[in-house]
C-alpha positions as CSV (number, residue, x, y, z in Angstrom):
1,X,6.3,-10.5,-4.5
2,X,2.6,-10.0,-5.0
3,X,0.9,-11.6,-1.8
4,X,-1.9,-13.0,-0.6
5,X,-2.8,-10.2,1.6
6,X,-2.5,-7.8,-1.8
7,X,-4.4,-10.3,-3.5
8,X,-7.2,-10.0,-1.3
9,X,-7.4,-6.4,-1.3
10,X,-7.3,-6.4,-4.7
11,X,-10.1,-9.2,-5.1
12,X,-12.2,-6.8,-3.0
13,X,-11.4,-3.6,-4.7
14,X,-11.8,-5.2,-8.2
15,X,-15.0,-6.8,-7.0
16,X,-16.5,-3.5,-5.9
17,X,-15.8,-2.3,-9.4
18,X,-17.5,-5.4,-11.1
19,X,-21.0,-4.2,-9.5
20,X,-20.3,-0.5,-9.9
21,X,-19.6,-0.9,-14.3
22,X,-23.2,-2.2,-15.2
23,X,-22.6,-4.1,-18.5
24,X,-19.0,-5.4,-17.8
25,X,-18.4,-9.3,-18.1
26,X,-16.5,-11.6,-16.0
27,X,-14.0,-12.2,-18.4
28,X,-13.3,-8.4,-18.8
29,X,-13.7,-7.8,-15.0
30,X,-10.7,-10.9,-14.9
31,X,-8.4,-9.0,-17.4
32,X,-8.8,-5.6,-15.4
33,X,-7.8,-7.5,-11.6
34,X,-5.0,-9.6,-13.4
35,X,-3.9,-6.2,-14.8
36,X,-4.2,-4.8,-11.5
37,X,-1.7,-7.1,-10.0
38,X,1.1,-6.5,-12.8
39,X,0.7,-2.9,-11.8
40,X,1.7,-3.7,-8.4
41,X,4.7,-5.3,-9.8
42,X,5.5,-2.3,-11.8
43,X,5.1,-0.3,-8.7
44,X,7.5,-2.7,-7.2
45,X,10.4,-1.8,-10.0
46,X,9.5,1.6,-9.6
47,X,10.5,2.0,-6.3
48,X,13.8,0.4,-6.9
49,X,14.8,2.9,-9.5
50,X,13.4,5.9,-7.1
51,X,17.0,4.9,-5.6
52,X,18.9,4.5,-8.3
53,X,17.5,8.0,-9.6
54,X,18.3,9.8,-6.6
55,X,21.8,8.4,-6.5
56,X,22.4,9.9,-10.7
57,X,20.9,13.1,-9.4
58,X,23.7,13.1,-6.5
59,X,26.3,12.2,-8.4
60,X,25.5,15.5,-11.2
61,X,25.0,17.2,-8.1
62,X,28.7,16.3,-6.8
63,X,30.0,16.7,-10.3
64,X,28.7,20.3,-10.5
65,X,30.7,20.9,-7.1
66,X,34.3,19.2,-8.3
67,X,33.8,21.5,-11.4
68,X,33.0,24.5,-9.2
69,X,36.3,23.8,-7.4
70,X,38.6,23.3,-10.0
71,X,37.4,26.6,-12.1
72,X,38.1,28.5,-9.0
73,X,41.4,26.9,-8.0
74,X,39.4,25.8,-4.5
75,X,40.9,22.7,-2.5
76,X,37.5,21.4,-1.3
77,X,36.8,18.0,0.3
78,X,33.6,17.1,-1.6
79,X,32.9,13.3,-0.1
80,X,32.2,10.7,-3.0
81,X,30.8,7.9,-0.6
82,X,27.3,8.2,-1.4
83,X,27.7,8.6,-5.2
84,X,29.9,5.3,-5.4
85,X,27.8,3.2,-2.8
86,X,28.4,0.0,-4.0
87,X,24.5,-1.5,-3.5
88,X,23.6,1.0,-5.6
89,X,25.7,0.1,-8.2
90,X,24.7,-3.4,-8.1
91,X,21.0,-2.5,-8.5
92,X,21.2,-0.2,-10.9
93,X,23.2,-3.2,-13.2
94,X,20.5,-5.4,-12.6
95,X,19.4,-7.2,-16.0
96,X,15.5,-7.1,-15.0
97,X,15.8,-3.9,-13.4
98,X,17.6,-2.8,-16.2
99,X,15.2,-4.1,-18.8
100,X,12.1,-2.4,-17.3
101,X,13.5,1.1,-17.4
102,X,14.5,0.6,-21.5
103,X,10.8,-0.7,-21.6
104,X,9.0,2.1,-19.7
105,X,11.9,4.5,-20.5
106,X,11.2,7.8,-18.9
107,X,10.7,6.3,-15.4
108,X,11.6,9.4,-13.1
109,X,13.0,11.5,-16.0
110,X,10.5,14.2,-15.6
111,X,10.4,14.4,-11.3
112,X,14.0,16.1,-11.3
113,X,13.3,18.9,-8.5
114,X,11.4,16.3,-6.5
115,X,14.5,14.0,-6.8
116,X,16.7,17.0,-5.5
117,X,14.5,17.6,-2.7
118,X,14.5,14.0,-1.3
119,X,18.3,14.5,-2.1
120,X,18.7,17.8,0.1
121,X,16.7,16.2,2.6
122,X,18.9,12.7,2.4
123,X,22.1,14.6,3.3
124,X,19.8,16.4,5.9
125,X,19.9,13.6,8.0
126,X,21.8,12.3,11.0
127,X,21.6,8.7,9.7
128,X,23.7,10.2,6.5
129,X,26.4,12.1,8.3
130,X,27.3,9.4,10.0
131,X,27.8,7.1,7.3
132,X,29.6,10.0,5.0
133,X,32.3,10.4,8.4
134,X,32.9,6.7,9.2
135,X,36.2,6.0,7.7
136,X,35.8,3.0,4.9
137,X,33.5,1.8,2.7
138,X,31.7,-1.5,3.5
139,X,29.5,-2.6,1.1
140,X,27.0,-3.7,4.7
141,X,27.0,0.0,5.3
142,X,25.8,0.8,1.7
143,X,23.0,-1.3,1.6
144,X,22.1,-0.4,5.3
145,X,22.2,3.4,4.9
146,X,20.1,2.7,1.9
147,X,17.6,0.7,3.8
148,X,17.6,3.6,6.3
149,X,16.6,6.1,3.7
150,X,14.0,4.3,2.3
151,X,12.5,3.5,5.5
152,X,12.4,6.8,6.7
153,X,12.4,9.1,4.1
154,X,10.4,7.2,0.9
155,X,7.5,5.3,3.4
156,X,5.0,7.3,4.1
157,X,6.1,10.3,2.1
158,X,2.8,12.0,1.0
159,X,4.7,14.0,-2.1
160,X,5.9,10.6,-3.2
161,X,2.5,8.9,-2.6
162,X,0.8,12.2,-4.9
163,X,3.5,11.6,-7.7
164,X,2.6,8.2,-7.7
165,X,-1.7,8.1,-7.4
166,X,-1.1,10.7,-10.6
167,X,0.9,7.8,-12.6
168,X,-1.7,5.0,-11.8
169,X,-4.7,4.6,-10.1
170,X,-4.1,1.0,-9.5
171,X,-1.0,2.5,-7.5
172,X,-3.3,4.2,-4.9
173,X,-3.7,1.9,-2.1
174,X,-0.5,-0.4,-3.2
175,X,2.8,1.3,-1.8
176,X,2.2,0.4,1.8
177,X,3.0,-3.0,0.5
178,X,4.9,-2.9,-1.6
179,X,7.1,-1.1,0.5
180,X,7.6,-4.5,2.7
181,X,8.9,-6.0,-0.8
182,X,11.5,-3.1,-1.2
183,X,13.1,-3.4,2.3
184,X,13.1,-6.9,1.4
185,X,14.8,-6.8,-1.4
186,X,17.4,-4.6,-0.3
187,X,18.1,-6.9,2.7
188,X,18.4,-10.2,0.3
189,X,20.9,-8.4,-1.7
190,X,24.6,-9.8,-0.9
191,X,28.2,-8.2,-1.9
192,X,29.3,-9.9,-4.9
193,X,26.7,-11.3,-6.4
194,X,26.5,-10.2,-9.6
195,X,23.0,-12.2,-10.6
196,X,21.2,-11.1,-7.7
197,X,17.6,-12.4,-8.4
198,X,14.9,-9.2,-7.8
199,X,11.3,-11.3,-6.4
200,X,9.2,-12.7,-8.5
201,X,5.5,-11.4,-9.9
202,X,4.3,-14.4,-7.5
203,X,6.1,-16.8,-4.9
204,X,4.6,-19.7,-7.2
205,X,1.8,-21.0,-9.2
206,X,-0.5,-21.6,-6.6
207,X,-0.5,-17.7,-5.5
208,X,-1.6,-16.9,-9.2
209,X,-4.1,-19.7,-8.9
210,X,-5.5,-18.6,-5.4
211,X,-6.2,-14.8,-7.4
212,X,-7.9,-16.3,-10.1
213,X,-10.2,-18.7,-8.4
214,X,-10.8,-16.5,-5.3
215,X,-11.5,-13.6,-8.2
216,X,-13.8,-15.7,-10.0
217,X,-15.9,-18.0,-6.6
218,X,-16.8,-14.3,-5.3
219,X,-18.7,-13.1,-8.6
220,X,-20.0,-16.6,-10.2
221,X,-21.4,-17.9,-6.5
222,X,-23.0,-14.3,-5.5
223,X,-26.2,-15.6,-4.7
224,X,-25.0,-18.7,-2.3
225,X,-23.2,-16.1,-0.4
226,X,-25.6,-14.0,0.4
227,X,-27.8,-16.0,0.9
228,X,-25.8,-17.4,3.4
229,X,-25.7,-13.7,4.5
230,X,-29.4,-12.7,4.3
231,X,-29.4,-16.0,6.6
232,X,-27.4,-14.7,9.8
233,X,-29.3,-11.2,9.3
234,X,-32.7,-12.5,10.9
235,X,-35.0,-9.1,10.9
236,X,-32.1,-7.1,9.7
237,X,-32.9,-5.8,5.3
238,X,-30.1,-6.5,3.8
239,X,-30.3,-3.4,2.0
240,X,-29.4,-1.8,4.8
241,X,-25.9,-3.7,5.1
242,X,-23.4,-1.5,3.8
243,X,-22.2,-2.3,0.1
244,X,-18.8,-2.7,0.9
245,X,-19.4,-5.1,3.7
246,X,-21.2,-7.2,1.5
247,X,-18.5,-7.3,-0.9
248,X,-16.4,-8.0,1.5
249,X,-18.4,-11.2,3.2
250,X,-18.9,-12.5,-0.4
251,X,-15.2,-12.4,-1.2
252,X,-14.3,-14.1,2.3
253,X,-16.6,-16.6,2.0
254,X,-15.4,-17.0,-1.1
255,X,-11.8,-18.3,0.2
256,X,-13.6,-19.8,3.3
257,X,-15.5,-22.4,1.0
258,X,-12.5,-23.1,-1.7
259,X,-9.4,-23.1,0.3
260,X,-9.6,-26.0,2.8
261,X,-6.2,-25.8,3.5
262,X,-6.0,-21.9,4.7
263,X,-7.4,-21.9,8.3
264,X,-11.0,-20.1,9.5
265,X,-9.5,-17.7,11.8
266,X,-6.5,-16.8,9.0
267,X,-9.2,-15.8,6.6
268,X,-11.7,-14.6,8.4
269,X,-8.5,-12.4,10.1
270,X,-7.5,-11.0,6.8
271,X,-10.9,-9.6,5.8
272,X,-11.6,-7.8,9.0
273,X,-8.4,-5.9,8.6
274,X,-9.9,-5.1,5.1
275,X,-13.0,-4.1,6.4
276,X,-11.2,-1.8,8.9
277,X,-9.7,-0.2,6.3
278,X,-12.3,0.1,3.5
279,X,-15.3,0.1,5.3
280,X,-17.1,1.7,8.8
281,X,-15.6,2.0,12.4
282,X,-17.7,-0.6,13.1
283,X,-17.5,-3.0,10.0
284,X,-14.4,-4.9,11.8
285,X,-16.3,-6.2,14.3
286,X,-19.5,-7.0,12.4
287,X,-18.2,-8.7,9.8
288,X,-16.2,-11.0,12.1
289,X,-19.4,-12.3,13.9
290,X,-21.0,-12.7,10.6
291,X,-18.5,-15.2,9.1
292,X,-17.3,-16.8,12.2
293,X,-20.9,-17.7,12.7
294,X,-21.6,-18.6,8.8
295,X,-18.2,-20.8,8.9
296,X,-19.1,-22.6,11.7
297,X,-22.6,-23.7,10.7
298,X,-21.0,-24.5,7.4
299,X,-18.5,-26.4,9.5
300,X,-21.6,-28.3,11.7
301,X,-23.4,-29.3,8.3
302,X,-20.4,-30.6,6.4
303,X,-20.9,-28.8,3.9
304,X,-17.1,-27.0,4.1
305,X,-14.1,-29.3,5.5
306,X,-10.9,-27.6,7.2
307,X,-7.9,-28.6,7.6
């Protein structure tokens, strides 16, 4: 689930930390970015009981209704569809979903009026009415109305994102993500199958081994990089590059010189998107001439190889 493009944000982010907690050692610095990750992967199992959650607070609230009706001796269609959706039901049976809510236990427990909000605002919505009125109930349009709500009610849902940042820092810059991961999931899952595999912490080793040596090139090789940086800067003090720009070269270069098998433009790609997002209007750009033109004098002096 976790990556390479969260890995890289978080290599940066955990790197900027490194140099702003005087005293800290590699080693601890490792623990707190590996750390990092598994909270991504919490965040991930989070998410998926959000729906699971919303779902047992629509089925008390359709309880409460069928109660309502009987004591008053009312004949009241009060539709079940949504309550029994069958992808929900699947989910909320899954063993490892299942066994990270008995470890963190009161996941959700203590958001109940937010829950009934994003409920009253679920049933709000045209998407909903029409699957409550079509006649049968197709376990395609379970999981799709369910993709549906997630998409456009739980992305980009700044009371969601607040609940969150309060939970976990780590959390703060994740769920745009790990969003991806939660359409996915709900896509992959299939009718029947009762072992329906949630996505692994990473694809494989290799992911786990790019985060570790990536973490550990951009700190223990500082002064190659920039170096290699003060280099391209002529007349320009590199005290007056911004900090976060640095970090950011140092980390690219970082992958550019130990991964011969990622391409030049795929890297240096990937951390000008960072740099638009973490840095200066103008960082995008800058940085992108910076390590085009490092990587390619690299390149000219064989002292990097790509494949």
């Amino acid at each position: 689930m976790i990556n390479r493009e969260l890995i890289r944000i978080k290599v940066v982010q955990l790197v900027y930390a490194y140099y702003n907690n005087e005293g800290k050692t590699l080693e601890t610095a490792e623990k707190e970015f590996l750390f990092s990750l598994d909270k991504a992967y919490e965040l991930y199992h989070t998410l998926l009981l959000l729906m699971v959650s919303i779902t047992h607070i629509a089925r008390r609230t359709v309880e409460m209704q069928q109660s309502r009706a009987r004591r008053l001796h009312v004949k009241e269609d009060i539709p079940t569809k949504f309550v029994d959706n069958q992808f929900i039901e699947q989910l909320s049976k899954n063993e490892q979903l299942r066994a990270f809510q008995e470890k963190e236990n009161t996941i959700w427990s203590d958001d109940e009026e937010f829950l009934r909000q994003l409920y009253k605002k679920i049933t709000e919505q045209e998407f909903y009415q029409e699957y409550i009125r079509k006649a049968g109930n197709s376990y395609e349009d379970d999981r799709e109305v369910w993709r549906k709500i997630y998409r456009n009610l739980l992305c980009n849902n700044d009371e969601l994102d607040e609940l969150l940042e309060e939970r976990s820092l780590y959390w703060n810059d994740d769920k745009t993500i790990v969003d991806t991961f939660v359409l996915k999931t709900i896509r992959q899952f299939g009718e029947g199958e009762e072992s329906q595999q949630l996505l692994p912490e990473f694809k494989d080793e290799e992911d786990l081994r790019f985060a570790k040596v990536l973490f550990r090139t951009a700190i223990n090789n500082e002064e190659t990089f920039r170096t290699l940086i003060k280099g391209q800067t002529r007349n320009w003090d590199m005290e007056r590059i911004a900090l976060m720009d640095l970090l950011i070269m140092q980390v690219a270069l970082a992958e550019i010189t130990s991964f011969p098998e990622i391409p030049l433009s795929v890297s240096i790609n990937e951390y000008v998107e960072i740099a638009k997002m973490y840095s200066t209007p103008r960082s995008g750009s800058y940085i992108n001439g910076m390590l085009d033109t490092i990587a390619k004098r690299l390149i000219a002096e064989n002292k990097i190889e790509k494949m």
